[in-house]
NUNUVO-372852 format. One line per 4 residues: number of its first residue (from 0); for each residue x, y, z of C-alpha. Coordinates in nm, 2 decimals, m for minus. Layout:
<torkes>
NUM	X Y Z | ... $
</torkes>
This chain:
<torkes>
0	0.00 0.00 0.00 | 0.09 0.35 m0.07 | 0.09 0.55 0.25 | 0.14 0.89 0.23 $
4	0.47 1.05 0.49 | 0.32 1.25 0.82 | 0.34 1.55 0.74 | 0.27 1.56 0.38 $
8	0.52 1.56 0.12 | 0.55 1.84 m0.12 | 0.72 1.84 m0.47 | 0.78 2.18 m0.56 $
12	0.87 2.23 m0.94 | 1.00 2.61 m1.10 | 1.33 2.70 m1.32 | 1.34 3.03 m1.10 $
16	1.56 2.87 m0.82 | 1.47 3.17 m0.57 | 1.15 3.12 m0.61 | 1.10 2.75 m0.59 $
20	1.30 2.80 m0.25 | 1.08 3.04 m0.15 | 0.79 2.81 m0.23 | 0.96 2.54 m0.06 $
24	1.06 2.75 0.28 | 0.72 2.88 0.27 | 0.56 2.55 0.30 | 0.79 2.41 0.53 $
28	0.69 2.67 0.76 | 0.35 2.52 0.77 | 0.47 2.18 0.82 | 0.52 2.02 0.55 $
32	0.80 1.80 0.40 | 0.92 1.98 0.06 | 1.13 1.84 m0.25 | 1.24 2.09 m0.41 $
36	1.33 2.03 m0.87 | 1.47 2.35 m1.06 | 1.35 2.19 m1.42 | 1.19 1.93 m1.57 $
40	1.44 1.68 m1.61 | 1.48 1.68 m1.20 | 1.13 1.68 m1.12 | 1.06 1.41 m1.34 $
44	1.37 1.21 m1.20 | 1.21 1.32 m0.83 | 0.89 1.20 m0.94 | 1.00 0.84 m1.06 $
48	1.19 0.80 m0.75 | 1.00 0.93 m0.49 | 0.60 0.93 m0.64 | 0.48 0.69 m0.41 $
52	0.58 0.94 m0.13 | 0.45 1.27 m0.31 | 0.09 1.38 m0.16 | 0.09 1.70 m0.38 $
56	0.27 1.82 m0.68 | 0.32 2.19 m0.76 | 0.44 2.32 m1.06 | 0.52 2.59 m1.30 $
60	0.41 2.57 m1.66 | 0.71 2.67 m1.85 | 1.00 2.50 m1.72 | 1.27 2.60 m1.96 $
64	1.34 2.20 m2.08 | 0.99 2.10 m2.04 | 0.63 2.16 m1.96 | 0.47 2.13 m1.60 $
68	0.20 2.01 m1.78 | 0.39 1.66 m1.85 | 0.54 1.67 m1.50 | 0.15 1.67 m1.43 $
72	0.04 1.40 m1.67 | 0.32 1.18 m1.56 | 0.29 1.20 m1.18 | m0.11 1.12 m1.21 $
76	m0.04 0.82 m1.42 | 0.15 0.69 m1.09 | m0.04 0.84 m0.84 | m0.46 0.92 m0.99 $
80	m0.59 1.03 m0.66 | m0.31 1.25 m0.53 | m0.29 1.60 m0.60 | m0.12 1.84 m0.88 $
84	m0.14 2.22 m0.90 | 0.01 2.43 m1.17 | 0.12 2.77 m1.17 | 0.19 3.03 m1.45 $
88	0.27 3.39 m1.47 | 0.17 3.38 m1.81 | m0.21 3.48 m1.91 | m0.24 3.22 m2.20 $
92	m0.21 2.92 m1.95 | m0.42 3.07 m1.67 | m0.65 2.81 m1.72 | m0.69 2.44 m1.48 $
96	m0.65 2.20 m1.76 | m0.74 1.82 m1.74 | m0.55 1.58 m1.46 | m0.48 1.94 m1.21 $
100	m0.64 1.93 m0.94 | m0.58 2.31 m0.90 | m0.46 2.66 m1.08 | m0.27 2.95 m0.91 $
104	m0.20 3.23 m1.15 | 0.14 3.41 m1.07 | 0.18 3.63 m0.88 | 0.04 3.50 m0.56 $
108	0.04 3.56 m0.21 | 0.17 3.31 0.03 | m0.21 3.27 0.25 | m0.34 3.15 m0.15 $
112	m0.07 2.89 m0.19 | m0.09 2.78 0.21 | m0.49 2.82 0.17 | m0.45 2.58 m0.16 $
116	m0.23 2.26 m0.02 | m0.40 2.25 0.35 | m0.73 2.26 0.16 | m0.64 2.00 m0.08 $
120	m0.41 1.77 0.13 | m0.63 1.78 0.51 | m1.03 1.81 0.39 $
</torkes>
């Protein structure tokens, strides 16, 4: 069986480094465990390793080698009923598309993405 890690274990995916960390520091504050990818290539490495452990992805769109949207694809194909949200900065992808379980355009406040993964990962 597939147990999920206590606290929750978050994959945080973005090409901007200072931001994923901030992501990533961010949630730790609230609790949770974070893996932190700065492209596609290393989030889909974290994600074949580590999916069984992964309650929640979160991801940029545009990742420079790749698209979020695959990371997404890939990571439900392992994992259906665990969670992926997507986040862009760009107006064209501001839309949940199939397989995310949420959107959050760019930029966002901190409460929005806390609000987001405690609503999605404890109710």
């Amino acid at each position: 069986m597939n147990k999920i890690k206590t606290p929750p274990l978050v994959l945080v995916v973005d090409n901007d480094r200072d931001l994923a960390d901030l992501l990533g520091t961010i949630l730790k504050a609230q609790g949770f465990q974070v893996l932190t990818a700065y492209s596609y290539n290393h989030g889909r490495t974290l994600i074949e390793e580590s999916h069984s452990e992964i309650a929640c992805l979160l991801t940029d769109t545009q990742l420079g080698d790749g698209l979020g949207t695959a990371l997404i694809k890939l990571f439900k194909e392992k994992q259906p009923n665990r969670h992926a949200i997507r986040t862009s900065g760009n107006s064209e992808y501001n839309t949940k598309r199939s397989g995310e379980t949420d959107f959050i355009a760019k930029p966002f406040p901190s409460n929005v993405l806390i609000d987001k993964v405690k609503g999605l990962l404890y109710e």
